[in-house]
C-alpha positions as CSV (number, residue, x, y, z in Angstrom):
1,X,146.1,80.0,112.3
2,X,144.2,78.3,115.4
3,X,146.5,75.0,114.8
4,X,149.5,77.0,114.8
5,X,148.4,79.0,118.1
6,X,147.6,75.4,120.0
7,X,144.7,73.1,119.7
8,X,143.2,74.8,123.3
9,X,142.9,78.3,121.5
10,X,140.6,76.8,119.2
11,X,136.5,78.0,118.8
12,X,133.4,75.9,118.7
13,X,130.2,77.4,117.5
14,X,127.5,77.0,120.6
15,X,124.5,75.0,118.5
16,X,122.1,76.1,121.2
17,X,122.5,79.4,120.4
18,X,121.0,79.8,116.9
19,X,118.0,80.1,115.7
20,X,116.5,78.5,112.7
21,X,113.5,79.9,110.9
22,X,110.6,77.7,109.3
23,X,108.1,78.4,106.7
24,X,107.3,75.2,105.5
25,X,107.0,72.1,107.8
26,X,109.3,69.5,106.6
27,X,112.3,67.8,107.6
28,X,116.0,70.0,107.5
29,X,119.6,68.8,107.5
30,X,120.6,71.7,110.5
31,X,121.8,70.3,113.7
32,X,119.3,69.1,116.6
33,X,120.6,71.6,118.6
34,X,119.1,74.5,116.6
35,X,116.1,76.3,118.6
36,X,113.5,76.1,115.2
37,X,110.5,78.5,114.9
38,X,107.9,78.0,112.5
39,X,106.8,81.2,110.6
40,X,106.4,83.5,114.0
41,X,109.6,84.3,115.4
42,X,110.8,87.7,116.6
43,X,114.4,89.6,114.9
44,X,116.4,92.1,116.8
45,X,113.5,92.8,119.5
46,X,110.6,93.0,116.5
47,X,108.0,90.3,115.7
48,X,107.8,88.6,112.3
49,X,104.6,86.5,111.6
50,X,100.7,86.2,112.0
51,X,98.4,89.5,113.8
52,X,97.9,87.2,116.6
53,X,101.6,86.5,117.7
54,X,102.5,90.2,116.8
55,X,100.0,91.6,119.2
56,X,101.0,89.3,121.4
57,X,104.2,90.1,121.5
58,X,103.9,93.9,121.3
59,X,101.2,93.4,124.5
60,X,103.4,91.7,126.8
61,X,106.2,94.2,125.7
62,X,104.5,96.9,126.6
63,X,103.2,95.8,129.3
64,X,105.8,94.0,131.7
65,X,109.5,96.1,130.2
66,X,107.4,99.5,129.3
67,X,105.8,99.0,132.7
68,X,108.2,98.4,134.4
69,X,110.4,101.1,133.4
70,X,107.8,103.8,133.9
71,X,107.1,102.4,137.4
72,X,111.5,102.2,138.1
73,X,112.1,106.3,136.8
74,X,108.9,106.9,139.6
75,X,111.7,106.4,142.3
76,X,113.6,109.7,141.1
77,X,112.4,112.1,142.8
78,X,114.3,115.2,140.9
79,X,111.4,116.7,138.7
80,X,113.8,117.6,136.2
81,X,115.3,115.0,136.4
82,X,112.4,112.2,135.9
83,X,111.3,114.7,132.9
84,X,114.5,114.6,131.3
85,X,115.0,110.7,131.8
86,X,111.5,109.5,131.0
87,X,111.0,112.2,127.9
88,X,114.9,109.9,126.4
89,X,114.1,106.8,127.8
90,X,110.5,105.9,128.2
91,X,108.9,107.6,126.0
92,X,108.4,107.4,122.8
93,X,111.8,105.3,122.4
94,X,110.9,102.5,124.1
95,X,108.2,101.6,121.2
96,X,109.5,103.3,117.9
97,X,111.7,99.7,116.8
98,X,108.4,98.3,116.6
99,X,106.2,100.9,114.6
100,X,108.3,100.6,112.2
101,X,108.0,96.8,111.6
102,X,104.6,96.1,113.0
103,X,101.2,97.2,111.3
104,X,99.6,100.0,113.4
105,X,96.6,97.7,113.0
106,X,98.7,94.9,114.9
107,X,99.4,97.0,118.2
108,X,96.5,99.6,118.4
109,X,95.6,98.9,121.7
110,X,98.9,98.2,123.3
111,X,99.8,101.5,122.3
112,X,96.8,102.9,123.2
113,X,97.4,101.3,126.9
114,X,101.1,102.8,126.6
115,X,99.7,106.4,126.1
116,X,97.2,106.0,129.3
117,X,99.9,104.5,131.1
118,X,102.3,107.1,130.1
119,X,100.0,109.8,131.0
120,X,99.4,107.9,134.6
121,X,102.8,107.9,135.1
122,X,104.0,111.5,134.2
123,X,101.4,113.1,136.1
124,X,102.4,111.2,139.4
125,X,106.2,111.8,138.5
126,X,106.1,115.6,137.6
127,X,102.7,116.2,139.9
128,X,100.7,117.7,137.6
129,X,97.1,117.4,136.7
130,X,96.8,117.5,132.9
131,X,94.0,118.6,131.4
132,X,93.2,117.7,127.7
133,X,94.7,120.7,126.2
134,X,97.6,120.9,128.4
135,X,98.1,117.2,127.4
136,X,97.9,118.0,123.9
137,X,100.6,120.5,124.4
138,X,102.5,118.2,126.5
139,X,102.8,115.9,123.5
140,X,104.7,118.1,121.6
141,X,107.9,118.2,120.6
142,X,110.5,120.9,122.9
143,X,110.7,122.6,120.0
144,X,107.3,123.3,119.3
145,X,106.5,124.3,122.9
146,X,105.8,121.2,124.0
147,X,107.2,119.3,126.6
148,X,109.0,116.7,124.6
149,X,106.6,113.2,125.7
150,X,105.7,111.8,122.7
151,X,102.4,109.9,122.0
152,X,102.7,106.9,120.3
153,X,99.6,106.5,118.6
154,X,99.6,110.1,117.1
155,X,103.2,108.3,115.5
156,X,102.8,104.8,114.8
157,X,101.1,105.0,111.4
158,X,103.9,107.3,110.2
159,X,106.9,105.1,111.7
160,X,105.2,102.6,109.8
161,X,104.4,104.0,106.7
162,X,108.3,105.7,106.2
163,X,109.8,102.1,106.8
164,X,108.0,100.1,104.4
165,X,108.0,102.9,101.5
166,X,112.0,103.0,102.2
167,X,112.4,99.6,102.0
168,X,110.2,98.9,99.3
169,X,111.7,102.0,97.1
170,X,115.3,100.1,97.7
171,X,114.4,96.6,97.0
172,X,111.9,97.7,94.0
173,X,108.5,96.3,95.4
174,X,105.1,97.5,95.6
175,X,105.0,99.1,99.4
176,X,100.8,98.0,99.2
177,X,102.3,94.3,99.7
178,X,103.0,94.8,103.5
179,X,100.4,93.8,105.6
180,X,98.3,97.0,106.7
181,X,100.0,99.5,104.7
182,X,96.6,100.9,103.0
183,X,95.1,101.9,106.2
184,X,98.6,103.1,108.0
185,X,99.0,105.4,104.8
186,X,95.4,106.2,105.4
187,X,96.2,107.4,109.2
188,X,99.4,109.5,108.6
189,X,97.4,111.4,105.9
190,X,94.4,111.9,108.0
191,X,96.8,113.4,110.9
192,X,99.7,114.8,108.7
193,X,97.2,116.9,105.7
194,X,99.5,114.9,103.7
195,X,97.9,113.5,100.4
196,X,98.9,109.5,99.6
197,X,99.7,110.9,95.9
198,X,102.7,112.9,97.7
199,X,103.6,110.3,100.2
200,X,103.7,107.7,97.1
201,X,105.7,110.4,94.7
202,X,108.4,111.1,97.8
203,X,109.3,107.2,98.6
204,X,112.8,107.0,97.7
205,X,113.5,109.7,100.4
206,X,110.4,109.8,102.7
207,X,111.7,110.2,106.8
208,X,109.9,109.0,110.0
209,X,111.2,112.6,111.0
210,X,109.2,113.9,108.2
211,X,105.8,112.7,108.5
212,X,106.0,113.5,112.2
213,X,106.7,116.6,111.6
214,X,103.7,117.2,109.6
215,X,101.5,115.0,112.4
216,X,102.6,117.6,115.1
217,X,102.3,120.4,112.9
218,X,98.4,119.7,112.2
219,X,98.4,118.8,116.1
220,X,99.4,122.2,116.8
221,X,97.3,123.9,114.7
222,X,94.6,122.2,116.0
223,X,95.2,122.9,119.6
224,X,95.6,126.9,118.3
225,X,92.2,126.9,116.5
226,X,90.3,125.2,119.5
227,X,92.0,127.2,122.0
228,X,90.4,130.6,123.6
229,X,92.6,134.1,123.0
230,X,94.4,134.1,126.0
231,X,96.4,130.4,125.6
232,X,96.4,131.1,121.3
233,X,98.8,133.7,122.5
234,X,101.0,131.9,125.0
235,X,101.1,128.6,122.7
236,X,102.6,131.1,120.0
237,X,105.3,132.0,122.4
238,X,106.5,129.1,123.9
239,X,106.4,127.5,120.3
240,X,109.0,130.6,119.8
241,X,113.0,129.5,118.4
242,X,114.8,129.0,121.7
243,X,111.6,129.8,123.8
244,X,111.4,126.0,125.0
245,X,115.0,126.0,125.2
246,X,115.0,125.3,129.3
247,X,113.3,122.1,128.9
248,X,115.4,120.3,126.9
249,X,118.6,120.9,129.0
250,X,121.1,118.5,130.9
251,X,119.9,119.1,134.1
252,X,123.0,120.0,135.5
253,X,123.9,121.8,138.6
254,X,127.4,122.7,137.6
255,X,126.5,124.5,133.9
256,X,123.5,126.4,135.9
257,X,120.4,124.5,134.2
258,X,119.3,123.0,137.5
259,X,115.9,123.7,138.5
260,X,114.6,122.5,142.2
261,X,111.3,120.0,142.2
262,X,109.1,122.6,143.5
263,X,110.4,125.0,140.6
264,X,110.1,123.1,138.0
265,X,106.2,121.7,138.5
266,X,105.3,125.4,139.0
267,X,107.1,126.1,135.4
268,X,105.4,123.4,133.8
269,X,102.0,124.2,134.9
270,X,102.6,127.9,133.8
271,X,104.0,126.6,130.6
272,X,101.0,124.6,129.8
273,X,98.6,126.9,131.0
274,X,97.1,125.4,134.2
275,X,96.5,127.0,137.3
276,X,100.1,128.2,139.8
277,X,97.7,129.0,142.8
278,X,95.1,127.2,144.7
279,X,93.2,130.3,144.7
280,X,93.5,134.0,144.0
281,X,94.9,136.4,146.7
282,X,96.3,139.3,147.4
283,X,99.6,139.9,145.8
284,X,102.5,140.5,148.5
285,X,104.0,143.1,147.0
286,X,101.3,145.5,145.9
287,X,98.2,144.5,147.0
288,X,96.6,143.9,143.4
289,X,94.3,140.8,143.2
290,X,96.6,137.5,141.8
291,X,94.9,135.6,139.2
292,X,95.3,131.7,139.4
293,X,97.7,131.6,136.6
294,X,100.6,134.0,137.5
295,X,100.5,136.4,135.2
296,X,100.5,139.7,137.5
297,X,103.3,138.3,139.4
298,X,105.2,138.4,135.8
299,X,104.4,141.9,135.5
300,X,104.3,143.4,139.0
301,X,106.6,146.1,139.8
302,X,107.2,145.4,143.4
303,X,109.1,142.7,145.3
304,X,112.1,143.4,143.4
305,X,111.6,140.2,140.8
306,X,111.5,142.3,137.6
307,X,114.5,144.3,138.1
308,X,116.6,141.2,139.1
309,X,115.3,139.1,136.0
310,X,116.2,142.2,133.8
311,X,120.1,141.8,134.9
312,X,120.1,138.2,135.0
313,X,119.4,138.4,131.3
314,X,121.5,140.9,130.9
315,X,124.2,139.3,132.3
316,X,123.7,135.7,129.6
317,X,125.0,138.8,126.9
318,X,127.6,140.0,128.8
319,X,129.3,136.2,129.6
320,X,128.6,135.5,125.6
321,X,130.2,139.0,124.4
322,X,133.1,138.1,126.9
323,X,133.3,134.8,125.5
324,X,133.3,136.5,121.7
325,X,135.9,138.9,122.7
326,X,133.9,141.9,122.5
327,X,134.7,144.5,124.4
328,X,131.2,145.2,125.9
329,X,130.4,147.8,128.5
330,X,127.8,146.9,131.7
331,X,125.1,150.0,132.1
332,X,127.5,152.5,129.8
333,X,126.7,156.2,131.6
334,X,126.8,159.4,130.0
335,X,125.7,158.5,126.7
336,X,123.2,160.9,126.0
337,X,124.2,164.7,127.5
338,X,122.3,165.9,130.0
339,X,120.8,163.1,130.5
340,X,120.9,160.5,133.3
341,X,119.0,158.2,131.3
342,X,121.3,154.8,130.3
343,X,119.9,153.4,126.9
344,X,122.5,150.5,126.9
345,X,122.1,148.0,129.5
346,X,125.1,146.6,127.3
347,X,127.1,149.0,124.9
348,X,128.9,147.3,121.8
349,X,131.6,149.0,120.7
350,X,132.1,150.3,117.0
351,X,133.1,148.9,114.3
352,X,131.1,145.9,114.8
353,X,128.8,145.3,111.6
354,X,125.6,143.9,112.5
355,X,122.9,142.0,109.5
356,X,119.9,143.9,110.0
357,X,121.2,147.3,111.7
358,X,122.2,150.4,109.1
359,X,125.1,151.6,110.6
360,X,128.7,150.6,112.4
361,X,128.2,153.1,115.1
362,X,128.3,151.9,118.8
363,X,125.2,149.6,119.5
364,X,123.6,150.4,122.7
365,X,121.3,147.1,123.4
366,X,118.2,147.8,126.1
367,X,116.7,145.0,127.3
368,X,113.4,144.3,128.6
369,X,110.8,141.4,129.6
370,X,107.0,142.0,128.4
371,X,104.0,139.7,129.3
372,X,102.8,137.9,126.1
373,X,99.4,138.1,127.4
374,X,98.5,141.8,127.4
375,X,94.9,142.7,126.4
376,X,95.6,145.6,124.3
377,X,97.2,142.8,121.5
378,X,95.9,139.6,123.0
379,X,93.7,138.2,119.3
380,X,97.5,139.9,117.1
381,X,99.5,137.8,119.9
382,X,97.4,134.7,119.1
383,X,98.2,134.8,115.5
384,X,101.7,136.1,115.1
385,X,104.6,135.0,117.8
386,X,106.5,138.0,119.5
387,X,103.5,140.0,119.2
388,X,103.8,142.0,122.5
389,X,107.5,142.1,121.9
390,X,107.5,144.0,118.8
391,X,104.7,146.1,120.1
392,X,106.9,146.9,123.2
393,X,109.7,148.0,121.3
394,X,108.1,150.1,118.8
395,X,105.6,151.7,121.4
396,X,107.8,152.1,124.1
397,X,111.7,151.6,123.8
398,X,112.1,152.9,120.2
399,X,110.3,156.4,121.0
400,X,112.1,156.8,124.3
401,X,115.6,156.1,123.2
402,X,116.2,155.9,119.3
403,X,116.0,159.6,117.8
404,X,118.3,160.7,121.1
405,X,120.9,158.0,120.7
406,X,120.6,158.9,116.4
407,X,121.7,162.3,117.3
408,X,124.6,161.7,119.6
409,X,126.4,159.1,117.3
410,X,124.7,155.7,118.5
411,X,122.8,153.0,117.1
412,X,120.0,151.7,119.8
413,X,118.5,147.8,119.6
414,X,115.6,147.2,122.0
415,X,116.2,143.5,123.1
416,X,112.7,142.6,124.1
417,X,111.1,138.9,124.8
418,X,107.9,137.8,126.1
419,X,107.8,136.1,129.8
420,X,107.1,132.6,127.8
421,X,110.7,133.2,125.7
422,X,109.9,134.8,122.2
423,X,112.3,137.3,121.1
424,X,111.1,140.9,119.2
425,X,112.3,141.1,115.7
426,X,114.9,143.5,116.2
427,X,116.5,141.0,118.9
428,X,117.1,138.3,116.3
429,X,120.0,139.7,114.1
430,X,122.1,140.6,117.6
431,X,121.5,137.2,119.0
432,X,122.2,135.5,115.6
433,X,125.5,138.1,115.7
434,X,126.7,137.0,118.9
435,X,126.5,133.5,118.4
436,X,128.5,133.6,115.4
437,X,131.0,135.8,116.9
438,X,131.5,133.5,119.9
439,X,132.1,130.5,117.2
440,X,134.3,133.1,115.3
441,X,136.4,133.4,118.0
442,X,136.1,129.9,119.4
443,X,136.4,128.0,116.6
444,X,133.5,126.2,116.8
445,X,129.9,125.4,115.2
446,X,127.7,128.4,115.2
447,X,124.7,125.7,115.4
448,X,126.0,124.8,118.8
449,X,127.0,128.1,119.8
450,X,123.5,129.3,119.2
451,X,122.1,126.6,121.1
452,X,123.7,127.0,124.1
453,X,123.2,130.4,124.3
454,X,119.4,130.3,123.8
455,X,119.4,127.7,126.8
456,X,121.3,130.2,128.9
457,X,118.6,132.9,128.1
458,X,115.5,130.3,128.4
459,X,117.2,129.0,131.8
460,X,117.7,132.1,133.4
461,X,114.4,133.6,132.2
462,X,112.0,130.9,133.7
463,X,114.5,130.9,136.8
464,X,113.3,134.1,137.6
465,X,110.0,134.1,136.4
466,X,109.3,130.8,138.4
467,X,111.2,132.6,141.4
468,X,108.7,135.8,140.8
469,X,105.3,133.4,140.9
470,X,106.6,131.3,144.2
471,X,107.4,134.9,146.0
472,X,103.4,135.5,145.4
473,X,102.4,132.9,147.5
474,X,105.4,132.9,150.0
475,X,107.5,136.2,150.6
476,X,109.8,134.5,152.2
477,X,110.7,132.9,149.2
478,X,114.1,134.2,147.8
479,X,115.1,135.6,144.7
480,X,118.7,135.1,144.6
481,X,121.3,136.1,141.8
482,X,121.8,132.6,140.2
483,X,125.1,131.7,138.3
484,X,124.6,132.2,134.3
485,X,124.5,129.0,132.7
486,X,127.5,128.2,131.5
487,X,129.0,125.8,128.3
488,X,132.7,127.2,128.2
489,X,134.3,124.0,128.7
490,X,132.5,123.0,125.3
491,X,134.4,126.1,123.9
């Protein structure tokens, strides 16, 4: 084919550019152009050969690209947007392609420098002092109420351990033939509660995702049991579904998940449970004494922050139900007769069969915001999530409303989270009903849908909570109607 096409369209093979690999030192027949290693050599980014030239390697990897990349993402000067770029690009990333094919033993204290480096670098990006605990939080997957910066040495021994048992269950070796596998299977056990009997027994299908979920879930639990009352609480709500939601978002301006600098520190040090305020004052609005860590200006009825928090949320349902096609009604009056009272900040209309509710009557949904942190259920909070919701509802909403709307032909939902984003039980079977109503009508996955609408809430719920703690210490601070976020072009 190349003769026929003309002797100029032909193709050489460039000698210089391959590599030939050595493990015995003799004479070969390859050309003298060949670049020839013997024994140490590195594959697609990844040493191969002796503990020196691995650490080596992994040292000045670490050390010049890592570093340099952490010290490049310092020039953005978006909060939220250094977070989001370093938490998918410097992180835990940068490193993973070589846990999994070096021995933990081979880069211990490259990695450890990565960590400290790491840390250096994401306090001086997001300006926020860590302290041990808030680190440990930090660490944490999104998901889990963290904020998404993995640590690489809580991880390597598991990256490790789930590529050699995969490998070795495919080609039919022993895995206790690779270099440092005993004491990396040692490591991921001693941080996962994992046994080596049921790492050994699971090989064939073992996951890095796996075992690192079991490493943060002991992490977690550690960081609960060490932790006083007051943060056991919070650290079950943000670890909430959909609580984190807001920091795992596009930062995006144009879908409403943008938060300013300024905002976004302020939410992280509330979200990790460090101090908003140099020092306690006089709040604004009522005169009460402000703790350093926000939580009056959550729950102070002044100022005007609750009641425009309470619509903003409202108004996330009302886009979603729109999007659904449900024909939902804003602040429905006259429900109950002789009454001014308005049970549904949204009213769903009948006919609408909800999992979880008894009855196809019209659903009037009443929402409300509760601080997590309340004495009167602070140790419950710290061992159950949505603690203060459910006790909200059932203390409050449910004897207010339920029995009245009963007897004049309604159904009544109390749609209750906690300022750090954990829904009440009975909010969970309308969200979930919403979602797939939306996908229903859109034709699209109800995984998604679901996502994106717990982003909206978690967005506009820390918009105005973070709004609500910066009016504390400067009244002149704003708190505007932001737009609700929206995905409808995905839809």
């Amino acid at each position: 084919m190349i003769e026929e096409l003309g002797p100029d369209l032909g193709m050489d093979l460039n000698l210089k550019k391959n590599e030939l690999v050595k493990f015995v030192l003799q004479d070969d027949p390859f050309p003298a152009e060949f670049e020839r290693f013997y024994f140490n050599f590195n594959l697609l980014g990844s040493p191969i050969g002796e503990e020196k030239f691995c650490t080596e390697y992994i040292t000045k990897h670490v050390r010049k690209r890592v570093g340099h990349v952490l010290e490049s993402l310092l020039q953005v000067k978006d909060t939220q947007v250094y977070h989001f770029l370093t938490r998918l690009c410097a992180s835990f990333c940068k490193v993973v392609h070589l846990l999994r094919s070096v021995p933990p033993s081979y880069s211990s204290e490259a990695l450890l420098y990565f960590d400290a480096e790491f840390k250096l670098a994401f306090t001086r990006g997001t300006g926020v002092i860590f302290t041990d605990d808030a680190w440990a939080q930090a660490v944490l997957p999104i998901g889990m109420g963290g904020a998404g910066v993995r640590q690489v040495t809580l991880h390597a021994a598991g990256a490790y351990v789930a590529s050699v048992a995969r490998c070795a269950s495919s080609d039919g070796w022993d895995p206790s033939l690779a270099v440092g596998w005993t004491e990396a299977l040692a490591d991921v056990c001693g941080r996962s509660g994992r046994s080596p009997e049921s790492v050994m027994d699971g090989m064939a299908s073992i996951s890095q995702r796996e075992l690192s979920q079991a490493v943060d879930k002991t992490h977690f639990d550690a960081l609960i049991k060490r932790s006083p009352v007051t943060d056991r609480a919070r650290l079950r709500s943000v670890s909430a579904r959909g609580a984190s939601a807001w920091l795992g978002v596009i930062p995006s301006s144009t879908l409403g998940l943008a938060f300013n600098p300024r905002e976004f520190t302020v939410l992280l040090r509330f979200w990790l449970g460090l101090p908003i305020y140099e020092a306690e004052h006089a709040c604004p609005g009522c005169g009460q004494a402000m703790g350093r860590y926000g939580g009056h200006a959550l729950s102070c009825k002044h100022m005007g922050t609750m009641t425009t928090r309470h619509n903003a949320i409202r108004e996330v349902f009302m886009h979603y139900c729109k999007l659904a096609n449900i024909k939902a009604v804003r602040e429905a009056p006259g429900l109950l007769p002789d009454s001014a009272a308005r049970p549904a900040d949204i009213l769903l209309p009948n006919q609408l069969i909800i999992p979880g509710l008894s009855s196809d009557l019209p659903t009037c949904l009443d929402f409300a915001v509760t601080n997590t942190q309340q004495p009167k259920n602070l140790k419950r909070a710290g061992e159950v999530s949505a603690t203060a919701a459910d006790d909200y509802a059932t203390s409050v909403k449910i004897p207010t409303y339920r029995n009245e709307c009963k007897a004049n032909g309604l159904d009544f939902v109390p749609m209750v989270v906690e300022v750090f984003g954990a829904w009440g039980s009975a909010a969970k079977p309308v969200i979930d009903f919403i979602s797939k109503a939306v996908a229903n009508n859109k034709n699209k996955d109800q995984d998604q849908v679901d996502s994106f609408l717990r982003q909206a809430v978690s967005v506009t719920l820390q918009r105005y909570n973070v709004a609500a703690l910066l009016r504390r210490s400067d009244p002149e601070c704003l708190v505007l109607d932001g737009p609700v976020p929206d995905f409808s072009d995905n839809y």
